[in-house]
N, C-alpha and C positions, 0 to 999 in steps of 0.2 A: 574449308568449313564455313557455312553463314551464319554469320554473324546475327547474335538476337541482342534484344531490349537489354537484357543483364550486362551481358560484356559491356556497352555501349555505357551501362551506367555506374559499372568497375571503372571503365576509363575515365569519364567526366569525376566519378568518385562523388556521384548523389543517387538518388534514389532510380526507383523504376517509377515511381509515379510522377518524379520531377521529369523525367525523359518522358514520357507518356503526355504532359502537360506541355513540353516544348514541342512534340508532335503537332502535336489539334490545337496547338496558336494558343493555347489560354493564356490572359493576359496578367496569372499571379505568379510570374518568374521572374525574376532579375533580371537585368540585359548582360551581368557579368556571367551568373549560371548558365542562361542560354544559348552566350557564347560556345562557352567550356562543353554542353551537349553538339551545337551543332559542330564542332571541331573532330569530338567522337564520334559523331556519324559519320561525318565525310574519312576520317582515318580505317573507320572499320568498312566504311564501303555499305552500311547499313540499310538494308531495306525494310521496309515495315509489310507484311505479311496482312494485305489489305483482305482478301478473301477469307483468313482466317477471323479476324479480329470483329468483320461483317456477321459471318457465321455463328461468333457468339455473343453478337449483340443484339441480333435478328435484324441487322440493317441492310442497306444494299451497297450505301456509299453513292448511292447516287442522286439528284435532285434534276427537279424539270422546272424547263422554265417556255411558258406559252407565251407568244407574240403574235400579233396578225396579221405579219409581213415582212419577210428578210428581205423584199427590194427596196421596201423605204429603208434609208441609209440609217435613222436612227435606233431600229430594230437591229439592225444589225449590229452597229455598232454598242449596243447595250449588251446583245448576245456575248459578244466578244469580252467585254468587261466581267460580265458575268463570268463567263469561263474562269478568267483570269482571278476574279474573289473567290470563286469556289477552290481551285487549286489550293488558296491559302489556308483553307479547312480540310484540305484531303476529300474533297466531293471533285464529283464528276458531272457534268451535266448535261440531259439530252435536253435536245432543242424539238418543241414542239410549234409547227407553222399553225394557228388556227381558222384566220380567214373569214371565217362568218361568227354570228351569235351562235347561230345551231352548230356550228364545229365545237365553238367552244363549252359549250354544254355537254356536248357527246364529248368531248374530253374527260371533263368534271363529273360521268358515269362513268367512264371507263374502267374496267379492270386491267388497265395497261397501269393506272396509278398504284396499285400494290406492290408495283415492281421498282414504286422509287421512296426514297423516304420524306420527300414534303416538294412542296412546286411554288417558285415564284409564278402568279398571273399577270399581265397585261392583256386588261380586255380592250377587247373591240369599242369603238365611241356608239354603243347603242342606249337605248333606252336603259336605266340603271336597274329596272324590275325584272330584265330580262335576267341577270341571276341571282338576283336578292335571294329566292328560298331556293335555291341548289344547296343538297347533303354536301359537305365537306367529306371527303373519305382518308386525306392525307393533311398535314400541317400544310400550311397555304400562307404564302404572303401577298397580297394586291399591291400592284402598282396605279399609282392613282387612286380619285376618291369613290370609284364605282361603288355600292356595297355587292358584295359576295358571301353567301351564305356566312356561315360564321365565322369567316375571315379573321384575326384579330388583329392583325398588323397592317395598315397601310403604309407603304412608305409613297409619296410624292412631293411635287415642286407647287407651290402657288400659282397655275398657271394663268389665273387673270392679273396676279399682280405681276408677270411675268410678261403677259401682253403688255397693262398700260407701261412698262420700263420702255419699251417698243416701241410704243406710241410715241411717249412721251420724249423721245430721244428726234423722232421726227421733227416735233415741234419744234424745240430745241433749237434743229438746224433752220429753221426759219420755213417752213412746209407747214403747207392751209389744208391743201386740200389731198388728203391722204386717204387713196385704197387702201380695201381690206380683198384679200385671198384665199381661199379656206374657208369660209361660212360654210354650214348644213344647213336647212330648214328643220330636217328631221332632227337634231340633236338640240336636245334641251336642257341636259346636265352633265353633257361629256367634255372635250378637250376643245373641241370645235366653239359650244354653247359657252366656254371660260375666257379661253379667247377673244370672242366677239364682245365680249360682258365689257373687258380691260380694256379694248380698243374704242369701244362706245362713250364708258365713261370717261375716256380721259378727254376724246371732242368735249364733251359735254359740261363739261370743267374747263376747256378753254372756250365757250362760249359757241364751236362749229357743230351744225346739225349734223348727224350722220344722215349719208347721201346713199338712198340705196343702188340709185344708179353707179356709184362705187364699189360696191359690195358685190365679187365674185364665188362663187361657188367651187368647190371642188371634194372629189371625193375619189378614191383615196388621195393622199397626198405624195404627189412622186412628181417628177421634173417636169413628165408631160403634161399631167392635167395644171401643172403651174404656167408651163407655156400655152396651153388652150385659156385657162384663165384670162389669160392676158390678155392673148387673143381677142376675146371676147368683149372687156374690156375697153378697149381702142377700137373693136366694131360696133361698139354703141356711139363711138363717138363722144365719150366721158372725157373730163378736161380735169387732169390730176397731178400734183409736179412730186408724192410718194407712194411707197407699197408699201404694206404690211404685208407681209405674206407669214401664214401662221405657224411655217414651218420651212426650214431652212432650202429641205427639196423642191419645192412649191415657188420658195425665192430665186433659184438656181433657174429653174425654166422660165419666170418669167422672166428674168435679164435675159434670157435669148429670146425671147418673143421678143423683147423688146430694142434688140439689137437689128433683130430682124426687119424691124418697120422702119429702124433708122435713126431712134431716140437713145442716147448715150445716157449712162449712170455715172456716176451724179448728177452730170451736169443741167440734163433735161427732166430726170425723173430719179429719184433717190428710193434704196431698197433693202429692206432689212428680213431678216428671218427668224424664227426658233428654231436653237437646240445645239446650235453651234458643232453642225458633224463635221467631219475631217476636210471633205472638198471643200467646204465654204471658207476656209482660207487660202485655196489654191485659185479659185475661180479669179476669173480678170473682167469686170475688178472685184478685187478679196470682199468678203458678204459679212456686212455688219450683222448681228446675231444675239441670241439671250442666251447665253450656256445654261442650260437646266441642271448641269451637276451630271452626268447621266452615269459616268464612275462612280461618283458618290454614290447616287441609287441604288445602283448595284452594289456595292459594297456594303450598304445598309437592309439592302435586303437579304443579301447571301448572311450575313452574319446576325440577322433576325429568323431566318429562316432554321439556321447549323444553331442556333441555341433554343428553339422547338424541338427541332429533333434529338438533341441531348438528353433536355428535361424532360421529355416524354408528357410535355403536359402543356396546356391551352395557355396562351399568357395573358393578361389583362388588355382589353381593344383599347388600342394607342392608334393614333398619327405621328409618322414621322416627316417633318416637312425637308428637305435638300435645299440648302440657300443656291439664288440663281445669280446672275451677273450680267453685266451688258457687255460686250465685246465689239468695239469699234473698231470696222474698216473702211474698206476705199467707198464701196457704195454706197455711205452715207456722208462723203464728202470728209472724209477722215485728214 
């Protein structure tokens, strides 16, 4: 016979609403009661009856979450995080790739969003007008400070104060004249245009002009356009002794571009990255880094987003910032 809610909270010997409360993670239970339920559940073997419970809440149990790339390593690895917080609240989450502005638009019409109950976004680094008046149809959280229609939660990292931590770690080790990786022309308010903000000001405050014969380009950001960067770079014949590179992929390629020409890290040329994903401490040599939090992210989004969809109601527009950190390895002479 299966086991329901009641038996479960005969045994624990409290209510059905206290077991109901240690379900969906609320945080007004004891850690002695919650013990005493999860004990009950695992004895009775208890499953929660998610289709039913959907059915008469009009939910679906599920949330989406958009990105504009699972090859860049930090999408991915946010994806993952994500899952992992969503579990915590009994959601499920599809993964949506978006890829352009106009994908992610015809997202944000879509009546594919009916079928979930609210969507973490991470847009694309475009122009921030491109979804300012987009209808919201579902709860929505944004990552980052894009504005999106009437979004009410942002959760992100400071990412210019995020760069100059970067910069300023360069300097530090005694390096003048320090590349940048990652510039857009086109981007004027996104991740790219925060980046270059943080890396500018902190020369600029040690008294070094930014050189823009330094300054590489790239778009997207993945290992290869970071080894073409470099590339590039060293066929201008630029004379540079570090790298900023604005994200940790971007840093991974060009240490082999630049293993490739023959110039060794640290010794000849010193390299750091954002966002601190999983291979940049495996790499040889290990990739000094800005951890952006990106668990936390997730974590604060999925549990911004599961408490929209409870209250059923719009919450007051907040920023939530994730504290960042420096992470020192071998490539910057650790």
């Amino acid at each position: 016979m299966t086991a329901t809610m009641q038996d479960v909270a005969r045994l624990a010997g409290v209510s059905t609403k206290t077991v109901s409360n240690v379900i969906n993670a609320r945080p007004y239970v004891s850690e002695e009661t919650r013990v005493k339920v999860e004990a009950a559940i695992d004895a009775l073997d208890y499953k929660l009856n998610l289709a039913a419970r959907n059915l008469r809440s009009g939910r679906s149990g599920v949330i989406g979450l958009a990105v504009p790339s699972l090859t860049v390593a930090y999408f991915a690895e946010l994806a993952e995080a994500t899952i992992a917080a969503a579990e915590e609240h009994g959601l499920v989450v599809q993964i949506e790739r978006t890829g352009s502005a106009e994908r992610e638009r015809a997202l944000l019409d879509s009546p594919r969003l009916q079928h979930i109950d609210g969507l973490i976004l991470n847009p694309m680094d475009h122009g921030a007008e491109e979804l300012e008046g987009v209808e919201l149809s579902v709860p929505t959280v944004v990552l980052g400070d894009h504005p999106v229609g009437g979004a009410a939660v942002h959760v992100s990292t400071d990412q210019r104060a995020a760069a100059e931590l970067a910069t300023e770690h360069l300097l530090l080790t005694g390096r003048r004249r320090i590349a940048a990786i990652g510039a857009r022309s086109a981007d004027t308010r996104g991740s790219a245009a925060l980046r270059f903000e943080g890396y500018r000001a902190v020369l600029e405050r040690a008294g070094i002009a930014v050189e823009r014969n330094l300054v590489a380009e790239a778009d997207p950001w993945t290992q290869v356009n970071g080894a073409a960067a470099m590339r590039e770079l060293l066929g201008r014949g630029a004379r540079f002794d570090a790298v900023f590179a604005f994200n940790d992929s971007l840093a991974l390629g060009a240490m082999r571009a630049l293993d490739d020409a023959g110039l060794h890290v640290p010794s000849d040329i010193a390299v750091i990255g954002i966002d601190n994903i999983a291979e940049s401490a495996y790499s040889i040599p290990s990739l000094s880094t800005v951890d952006l939090g990106g668990r936390r992210i997730a974590e604060t989004a999925v549990a911004a987003l599961a408490e929209q969809v409870r209250s059923n109601e719009r919450p007051a527009p907040r920023r939530v910032l994730v504290d960042f950190g420096l992470v020192v390895r071998e490539s910057t002479g650790r």
